[in-house]
C-alpha positions in Angstrom: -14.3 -75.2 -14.4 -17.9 -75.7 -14.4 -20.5 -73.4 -16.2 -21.6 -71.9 -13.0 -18.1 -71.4 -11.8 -17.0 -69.8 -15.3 -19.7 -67.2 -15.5 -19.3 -66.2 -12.1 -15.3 -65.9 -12.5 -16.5 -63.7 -16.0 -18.7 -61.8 -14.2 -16.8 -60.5 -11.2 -13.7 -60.0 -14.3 -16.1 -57.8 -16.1 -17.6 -55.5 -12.5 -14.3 -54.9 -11.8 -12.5 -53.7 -15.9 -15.7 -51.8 -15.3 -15.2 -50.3 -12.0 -11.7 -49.5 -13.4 -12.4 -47.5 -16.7 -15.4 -45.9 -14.6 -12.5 -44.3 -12.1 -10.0 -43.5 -14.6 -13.2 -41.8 -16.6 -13.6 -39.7 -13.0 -10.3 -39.4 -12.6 -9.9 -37.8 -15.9 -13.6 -35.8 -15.8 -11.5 -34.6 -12.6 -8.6 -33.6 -13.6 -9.7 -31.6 -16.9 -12.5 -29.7 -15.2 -10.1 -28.8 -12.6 -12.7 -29.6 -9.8 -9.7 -30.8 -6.7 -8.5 -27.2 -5.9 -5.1 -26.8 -5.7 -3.7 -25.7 -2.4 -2.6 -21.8 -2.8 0.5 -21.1 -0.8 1.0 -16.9 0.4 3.4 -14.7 -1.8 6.1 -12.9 0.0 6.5 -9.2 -1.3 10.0 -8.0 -0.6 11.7 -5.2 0.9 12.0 -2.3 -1.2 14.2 -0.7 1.4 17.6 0.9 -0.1 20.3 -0.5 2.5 22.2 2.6 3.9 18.9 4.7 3.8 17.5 3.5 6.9 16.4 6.1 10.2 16.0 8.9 7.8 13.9 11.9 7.9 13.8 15.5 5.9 10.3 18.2 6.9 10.2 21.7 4.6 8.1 24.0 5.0 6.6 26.6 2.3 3.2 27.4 0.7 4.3 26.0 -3.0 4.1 21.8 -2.4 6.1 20.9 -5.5 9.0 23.0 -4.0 8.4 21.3 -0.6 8.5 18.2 -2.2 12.1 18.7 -3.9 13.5 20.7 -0.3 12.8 17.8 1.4 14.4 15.3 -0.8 17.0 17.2 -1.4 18.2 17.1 2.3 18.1 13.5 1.8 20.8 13.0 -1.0 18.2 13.9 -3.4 15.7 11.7 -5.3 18.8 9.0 -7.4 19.7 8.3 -3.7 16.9 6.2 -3.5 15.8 5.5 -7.2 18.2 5.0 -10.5 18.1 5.1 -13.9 15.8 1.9 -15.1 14.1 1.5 -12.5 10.3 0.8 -12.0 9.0 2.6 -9.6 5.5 2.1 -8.0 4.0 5.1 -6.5 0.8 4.4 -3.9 -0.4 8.0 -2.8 -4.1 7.7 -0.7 -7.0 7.8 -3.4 -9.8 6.1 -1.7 -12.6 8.4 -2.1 -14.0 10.7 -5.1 -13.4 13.6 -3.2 -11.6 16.7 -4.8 -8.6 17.4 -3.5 -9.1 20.7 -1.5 -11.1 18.3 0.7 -8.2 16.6 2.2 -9.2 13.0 1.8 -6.6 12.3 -1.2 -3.2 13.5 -1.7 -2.3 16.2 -3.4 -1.8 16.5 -6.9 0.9 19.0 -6.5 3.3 16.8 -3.9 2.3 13.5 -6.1 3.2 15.6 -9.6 6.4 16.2 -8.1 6.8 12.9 -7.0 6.5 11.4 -10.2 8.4 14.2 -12.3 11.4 13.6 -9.5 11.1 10.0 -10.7 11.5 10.0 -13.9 14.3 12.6 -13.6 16.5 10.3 -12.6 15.5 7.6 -15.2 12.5 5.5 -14.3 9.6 4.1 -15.1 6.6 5.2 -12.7 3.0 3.8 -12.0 0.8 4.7 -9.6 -2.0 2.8 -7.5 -4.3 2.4 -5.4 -7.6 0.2 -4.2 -10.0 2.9 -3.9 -13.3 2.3 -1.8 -15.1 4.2 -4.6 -14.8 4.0 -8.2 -11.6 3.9 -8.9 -11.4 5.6 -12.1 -13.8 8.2 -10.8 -11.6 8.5 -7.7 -8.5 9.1 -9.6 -10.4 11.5 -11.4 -12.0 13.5 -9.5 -9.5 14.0 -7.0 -7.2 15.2 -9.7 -4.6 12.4 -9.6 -5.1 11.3 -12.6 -4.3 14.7 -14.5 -1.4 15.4 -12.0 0.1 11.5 -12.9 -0.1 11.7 -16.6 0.9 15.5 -16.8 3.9 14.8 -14.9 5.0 11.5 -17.3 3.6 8.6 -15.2 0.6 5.7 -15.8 -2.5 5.4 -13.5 -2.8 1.8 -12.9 -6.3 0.7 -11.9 -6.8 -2.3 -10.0 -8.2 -5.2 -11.5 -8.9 -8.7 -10.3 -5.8 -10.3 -12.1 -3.6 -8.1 -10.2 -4.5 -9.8 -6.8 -2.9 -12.5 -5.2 -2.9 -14.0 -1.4 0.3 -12.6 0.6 1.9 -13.0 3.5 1.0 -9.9 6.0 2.0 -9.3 9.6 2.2 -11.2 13.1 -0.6 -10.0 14.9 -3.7 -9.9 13.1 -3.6 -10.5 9.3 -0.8 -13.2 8.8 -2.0 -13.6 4.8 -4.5 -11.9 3.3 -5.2 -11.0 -0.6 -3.6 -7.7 -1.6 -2.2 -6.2 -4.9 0.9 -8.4 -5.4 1.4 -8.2 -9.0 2.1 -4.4 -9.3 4.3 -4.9 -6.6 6.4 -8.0 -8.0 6.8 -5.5 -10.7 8.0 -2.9 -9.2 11.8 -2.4 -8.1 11.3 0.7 -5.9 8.1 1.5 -3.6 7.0 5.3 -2.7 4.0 6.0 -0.4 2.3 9.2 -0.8 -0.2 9.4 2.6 -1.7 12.6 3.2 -2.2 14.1 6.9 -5.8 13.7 8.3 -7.9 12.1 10.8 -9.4 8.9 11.1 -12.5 7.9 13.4 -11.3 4.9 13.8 -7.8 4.7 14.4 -7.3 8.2 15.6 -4.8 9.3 12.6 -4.3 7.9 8.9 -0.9 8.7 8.1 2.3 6.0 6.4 1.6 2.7 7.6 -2.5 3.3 7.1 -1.8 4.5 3.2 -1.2 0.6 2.9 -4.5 -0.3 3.5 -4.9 0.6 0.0 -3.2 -2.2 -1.4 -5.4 -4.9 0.0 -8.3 -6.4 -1.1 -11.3 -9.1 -0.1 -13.4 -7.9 2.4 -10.9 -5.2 3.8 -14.3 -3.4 5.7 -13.7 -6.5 8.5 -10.1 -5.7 9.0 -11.9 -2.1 11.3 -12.4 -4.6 14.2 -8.8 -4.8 14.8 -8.0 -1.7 13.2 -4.8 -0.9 15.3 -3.0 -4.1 15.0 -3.9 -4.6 11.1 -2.2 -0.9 10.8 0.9 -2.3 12.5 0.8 -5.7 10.3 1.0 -3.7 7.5 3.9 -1.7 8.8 5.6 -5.1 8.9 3.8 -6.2 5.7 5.4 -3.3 3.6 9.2 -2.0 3.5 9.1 1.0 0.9 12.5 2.8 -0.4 10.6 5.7 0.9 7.6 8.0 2.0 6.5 11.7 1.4 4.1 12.6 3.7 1.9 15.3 2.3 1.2 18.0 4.9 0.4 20.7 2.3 -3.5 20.7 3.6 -4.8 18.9 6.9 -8.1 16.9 7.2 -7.9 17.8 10.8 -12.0 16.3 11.4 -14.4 14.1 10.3 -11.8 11.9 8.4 -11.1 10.0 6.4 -13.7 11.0 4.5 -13.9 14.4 5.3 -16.8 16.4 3.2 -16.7 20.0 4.2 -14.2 22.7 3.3 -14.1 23.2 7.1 -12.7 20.1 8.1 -9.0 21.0 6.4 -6.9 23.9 7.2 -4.1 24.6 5.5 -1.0 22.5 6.6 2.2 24.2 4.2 4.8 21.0 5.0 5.8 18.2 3.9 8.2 15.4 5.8 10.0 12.5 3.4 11.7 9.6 5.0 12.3 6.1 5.6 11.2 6.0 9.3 7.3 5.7 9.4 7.1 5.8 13.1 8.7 8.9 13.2 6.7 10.2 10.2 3.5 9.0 11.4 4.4 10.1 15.0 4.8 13.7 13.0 1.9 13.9 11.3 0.1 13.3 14.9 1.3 16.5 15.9 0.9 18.3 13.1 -3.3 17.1 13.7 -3.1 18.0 17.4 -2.4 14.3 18.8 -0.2 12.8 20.8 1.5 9.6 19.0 1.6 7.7 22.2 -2.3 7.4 22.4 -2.2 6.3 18.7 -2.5 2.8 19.3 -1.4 1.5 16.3 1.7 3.8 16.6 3.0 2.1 19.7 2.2 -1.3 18.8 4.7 -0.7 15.8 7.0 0.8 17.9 7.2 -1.8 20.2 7.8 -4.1 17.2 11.1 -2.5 16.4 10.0 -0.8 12.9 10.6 2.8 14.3 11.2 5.1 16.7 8.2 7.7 18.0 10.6 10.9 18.4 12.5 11.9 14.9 15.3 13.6 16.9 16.4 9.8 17.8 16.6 9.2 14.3 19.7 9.1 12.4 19.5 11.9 10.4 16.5 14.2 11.3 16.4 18.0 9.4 14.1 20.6 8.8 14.4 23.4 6.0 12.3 26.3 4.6 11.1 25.4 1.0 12.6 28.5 -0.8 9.8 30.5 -2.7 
């Protein structure tokens, strides 16, 4: 080989071990600083439906919400129909603003008390949550939840960042989005605790709009479809059950509400399994007709519920006993 030759051969040898240890360098700066992102597929939160439970709805009526709470479950089967002993149970009552509760914006103390005390009566473990819009220590605060939680033998659990993950939603406007999927891969049962008001954008904020709560991200763009969000969520979450708390109504300027004259007193409360039928309910009970609730008849003609509680398969009313 002649000199020329040789040192070209050499040369081109040496350009390309160099080109090779430069890309295994980059692949390995790559890999350790984590800089290709991984591709993040959706979580799937269960059903949290008891099978055998389904078209089920109880509404007492009485002054004292704790005993309203307990009449209406007890037409159920009671509360260890639906929750036994070991059990972890996540409770998600509406706490979105720092509103006292007289107000009507969050749910009552009282009815979620009870809640939890009927719980852990029948042997399990309860936290409660939500994503409040404001502060959500100061939210669970002020609106007395958090007193009315831990009194009655349950944990506040704030919302954090780690406690977010990206889940699959609904079929019409949200299919994923990023919502609270931790605290409900831990949970084995699922209560919602929505209280009865208005909303100005969606007419009414009853069941299926309590679930709201559990997303986060930037939720505020969700209002441009608010309607068919409601419904995805109706798809989105299955819970073993809801108590709609009736005991005050925010019957204007919700959801926020603000003035002692926007609630009047409301003296009910409704648990069941059907949240069309609850939600169609609590329409009334504000003065509106469910089938000009738009998100009400979307889900209806999904097939999650029906509109009129007498269709459903057990339907009662009782007087809370005082």
């Amino acid at each position: 080989m002649k000199v020329s030759s040789r040192r070209d051969f050499l040369l081109r040898m040496g350009g390309a071990t160099g080109v090779a240890a430069g890309t295994a360098a980059l692949t390995g700066v790559f890999h350790n600083r984590n800089l290709v992102p991984t591709v993040q597929t959706a979580k799937t939160v269960p059903s949290f439906a008891v099978p055998g439970t389904e078209g089920m709805m109880a509404v007492a009526e009485g002054t004292d919400p704790a005993l309203a709470v307990r009449a209406a479950l007890q037409e159920l089967g009671g509360i260890r129909r639906f929750i036994k002993a070991g059990d972890r149970v996540l409770l998600k009552p509406n706490c979105a603003f720092d509103r006292p509760s007289h107000l009507g914006a969050t749910s009552s103390p009282a009815v979620t008390g009870e809640v939890v005390r009927q719980c852990i009566s029948a042997g399990a473990q309860v936290r409660v949550i939500d994503n409040p819009i404001n502060n959500p220590e100061g939210c669970f605060v002020k609106s007395g939840l958090m007193e009315a939680v831990q009194s009655a033998g349950g944990e506040v659990w704030l919302p954090s960042d780690s406690l977010f993950e990206r889940v699959k939603v609904g079929t019409l406007r949200i299919p994923e989005w990023e919502a609270l999927y931790r605290p409900l891969a831990w949970a084995d049962k699922l209560i919602g605790i929505p209280t009865v008001k208005s909303h100005n954008l969606c007419g009414v904020s009853l069941s299926m709009k309590i679930w709201y709560g559990l997303l986060g991200g930037a939720r505020n763009r969700l209002h441009q479809a608010i309607d068919e969000v409601i419904a995805d969520l109706a798809q989105f979450i299955r819970p073993t059950l809801v108590v709609l708390d009736g005991s005050r109504l925010l019957v204007s300027n919700g959801p926020t509400g603000g003035r002692p004259s926007d609630v009047r007193p409301g003296d009910v409360v409704a648990a069941g399994t059907d949240l069309v039928a609850l939600d169609s309910f609590g329409a009334r009970r504000l003065g509106r007709d469910p089938r000009e609730v738009g998100y009400l008849t979307l889900a209806a003609r999904l097939g999650l519920g029906v509109m009129d509680p007498h269709q459903l398969r057990i339907f009662k009313k009782v007087r809370a006993a005082s």
